[in-house]
N, C-alpha and C positions, 0 to 999 in steps of 0.2 A: 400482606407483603407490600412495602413501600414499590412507588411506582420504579423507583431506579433501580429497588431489585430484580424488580421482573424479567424474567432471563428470556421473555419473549421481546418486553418495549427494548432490555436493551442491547439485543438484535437493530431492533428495526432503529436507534439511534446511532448502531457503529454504522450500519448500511448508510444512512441517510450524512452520516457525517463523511465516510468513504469517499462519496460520491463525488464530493467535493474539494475533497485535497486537491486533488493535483487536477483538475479542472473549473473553471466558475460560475458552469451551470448550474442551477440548484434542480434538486428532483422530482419529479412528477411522481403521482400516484402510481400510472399505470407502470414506469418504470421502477418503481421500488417494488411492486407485486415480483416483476420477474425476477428481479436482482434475491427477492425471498422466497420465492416460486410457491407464493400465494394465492388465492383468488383475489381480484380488486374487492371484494365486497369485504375480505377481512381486511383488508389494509384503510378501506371506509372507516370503520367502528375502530380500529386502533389508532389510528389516527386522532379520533376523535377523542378517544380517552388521553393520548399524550399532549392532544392542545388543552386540555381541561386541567392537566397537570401543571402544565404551562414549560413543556420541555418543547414544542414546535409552534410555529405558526404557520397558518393558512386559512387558504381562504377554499370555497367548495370547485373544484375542479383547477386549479391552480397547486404552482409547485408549493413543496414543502421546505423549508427551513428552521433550523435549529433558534431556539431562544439562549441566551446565555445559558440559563441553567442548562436546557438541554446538552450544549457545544458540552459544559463540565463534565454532566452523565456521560456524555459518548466519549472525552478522552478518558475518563475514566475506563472504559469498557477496552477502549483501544491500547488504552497502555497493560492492561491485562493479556491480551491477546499477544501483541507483539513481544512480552515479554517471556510468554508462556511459548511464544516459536520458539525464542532465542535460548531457553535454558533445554528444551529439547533436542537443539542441533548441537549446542555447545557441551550439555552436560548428557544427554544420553542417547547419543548417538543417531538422532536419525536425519537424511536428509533434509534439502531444504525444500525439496516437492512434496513434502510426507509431512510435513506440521502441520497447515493450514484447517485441515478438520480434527485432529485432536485439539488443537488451541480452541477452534469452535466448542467442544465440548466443555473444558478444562477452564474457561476463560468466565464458566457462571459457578464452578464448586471450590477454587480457591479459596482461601481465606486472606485477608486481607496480612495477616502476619506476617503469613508464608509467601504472599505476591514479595515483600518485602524481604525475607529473606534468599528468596531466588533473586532478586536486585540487587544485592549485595555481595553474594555468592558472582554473580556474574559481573561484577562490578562495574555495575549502575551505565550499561550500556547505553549507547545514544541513539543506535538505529538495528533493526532485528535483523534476519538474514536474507532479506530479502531487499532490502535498505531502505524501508518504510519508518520514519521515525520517529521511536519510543517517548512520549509522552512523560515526564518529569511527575514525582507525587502532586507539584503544586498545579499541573496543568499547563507546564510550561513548555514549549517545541520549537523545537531549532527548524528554521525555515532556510532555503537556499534558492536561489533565481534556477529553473529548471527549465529544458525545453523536451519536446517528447523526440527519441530518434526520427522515427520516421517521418518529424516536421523538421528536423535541423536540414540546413542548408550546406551544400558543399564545400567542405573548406572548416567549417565549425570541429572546434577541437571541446573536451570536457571532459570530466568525471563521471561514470553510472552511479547514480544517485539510488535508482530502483527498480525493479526489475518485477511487473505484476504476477502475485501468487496464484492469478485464475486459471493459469492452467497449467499441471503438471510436467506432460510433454512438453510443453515449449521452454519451460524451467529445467527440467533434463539435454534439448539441446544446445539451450544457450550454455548450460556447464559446460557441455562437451564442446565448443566450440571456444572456452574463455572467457567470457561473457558474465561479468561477475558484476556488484556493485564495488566502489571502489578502482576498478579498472578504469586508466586512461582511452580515449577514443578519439582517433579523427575519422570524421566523415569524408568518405573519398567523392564517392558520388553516389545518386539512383540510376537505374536504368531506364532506357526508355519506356519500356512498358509502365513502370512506376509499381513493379512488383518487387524489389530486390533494391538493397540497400548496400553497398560497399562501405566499410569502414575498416582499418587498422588498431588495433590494439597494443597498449604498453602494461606493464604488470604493476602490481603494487607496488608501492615506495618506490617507482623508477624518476623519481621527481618532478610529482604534479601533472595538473591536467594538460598542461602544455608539452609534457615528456612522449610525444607519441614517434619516435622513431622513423625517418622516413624508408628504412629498409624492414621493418616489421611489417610482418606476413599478413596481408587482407584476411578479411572472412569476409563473405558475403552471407547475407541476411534475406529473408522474404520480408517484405515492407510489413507484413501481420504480425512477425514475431520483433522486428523492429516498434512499433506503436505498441508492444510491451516492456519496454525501454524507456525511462528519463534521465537523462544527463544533466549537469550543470550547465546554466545557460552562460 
C-alpha cells in the first residue's frame, strides 16, 4: 500500500496539517502523540517513515512540517473528511456534533468516485458545517484574514468563520445559544475576571459582517468556548 494510502500516515498528515490552519506554530512530536493519543515512540518510527517518503521534514527533537507533497496528501485527506461531515449533516440527517468520528472512519473507505459524486450532489461546497474550509480537487482553499473570539478586541465586528469540532458539548451550546458560522458578531466586551466574553449576534443574510444590530440581544460566552470561535478579522 502507497504511503498516501495509508490510513494511519494519513491520519498523522491531516493532524499535522490541522495544527496549522488557523495558527503558525508548526508541531512538535510530543504534541501530535497527544492530538493522536499515541505513545511518543510511535510517532518516532512514523515519522520517520513519512520523512523517507518525503511527505514531512524534520530534524530529531524539533517540530514537524509538511513538504509540498505532503501539504497535497493532507488536503487531500482533508477535503475527504470535511466533505464526508457535510453530506452527513445535509443529506442524512445528523447533527453537526455527531460527524466528526464517522467522517474519521469514512474518510479512509470512500472511493474516490463516490467522494466526487457526493461533491456534486452537494454542490461542490466551499466550507463544511463547522465552517472549516473544503479543499477544491486541485488542492485549492479559500483563505480569509481571521482572528480567534476570544483574542478580538472590544468594539471588533465580523463573520464566524469556524467554530472547532473538539468538542461536542461546546458545539451543542453554542447552537443553543445562536452561535453558528456565518452569523454576524460584535464584541461587546470581556469581563474582568477574563473568563466570559459578551458579544451580540445578527442572523444570516441580515447584511454582512457589519449588520450587528445595536438592540440585538447579548449572549455571553465563557472565554473557553469563545477560543473555539474564529471570526473574520
Amino acid at each position: 500500500m502507497p504511503a498516501s494510502k495509508n490510513p494511519a500516515i494519513e491520519d498523522y498528515l491531516k493532524t499535522v496539517y490541522a495544527h496549522t490552519e488557523w495558527q503558525p506554530e508548526p508541531i512538535t512530536p510530543s504534541a501530535l502523540a497527544g492530538k493522536l493519543g499515541v505513545a511518543p515512540s510511535s510517532v518516532t518510527e512514523m515519522v520517520k517513515k513519512m520523512a523517507a517518503a518525503g511527505l514531512v521534514s524534520h530534524v530529531p527533537y524539533g517540530p514537524l512540517r509538511l513538504t509540498d507533497e505532503g501539504r497535497v496528501r493532507a488536503l487531500a485527506v482533508v477535503r475527504r473528511h470535511r466533505l464526508i461531515e457535510t453530506w452527513l449533516v445535509h443529506e442524512m440527517g445528523y447533527a453537526w456534533d455527531e460527524v466528526h468520528d464517522e467522517a474519521e472512519v469514512l474518510e479512509h473507505a470512500l472511493s474516490d468516485r463516490l467522494l466526487e459524486a457526493i461533491d456534486v450532489r452537494l454542490g461542490r461546497p466551499t466550507r463544511d458545517p463547522h465552517g472549516d474550509a473544503i479543499p477544491a480537487a486541485d488542492g485549492s482553499l479559500a483563505v480569509e484574514p481571521f482572528v480567534r473570539l476570544d483574542e478580538a478586541a472590544a468594539g471588533h465586528t465580523g463573520r464566524v468563520l469556524r467554530i472547532s469540532d473538539r468538542d461536542p458539548e461546546v458545539l451543542r451550546s453554542l447552537a443553543a445559544a445562536g452561535v453558528a458560522p456565518g452569523i454576524a458578531v460584535a464584541v461587546e466586551s470581556a469581563d474582568a475576571s477574563g473568563e466570559r466574553v459578551r458579544i451580540r449576534l445578527a442572523p444570516h443574510g441580515a447584511g454582512g459582517a457589519k449588520a450587528v444590530p445595536a438592540e440585538a440581544s447579548p449572549v455571553e460566552l465563557t472565554t473557553a468556548a469563545a477560543a473555539e470561535i474564529w471570526v473574520t478579522g
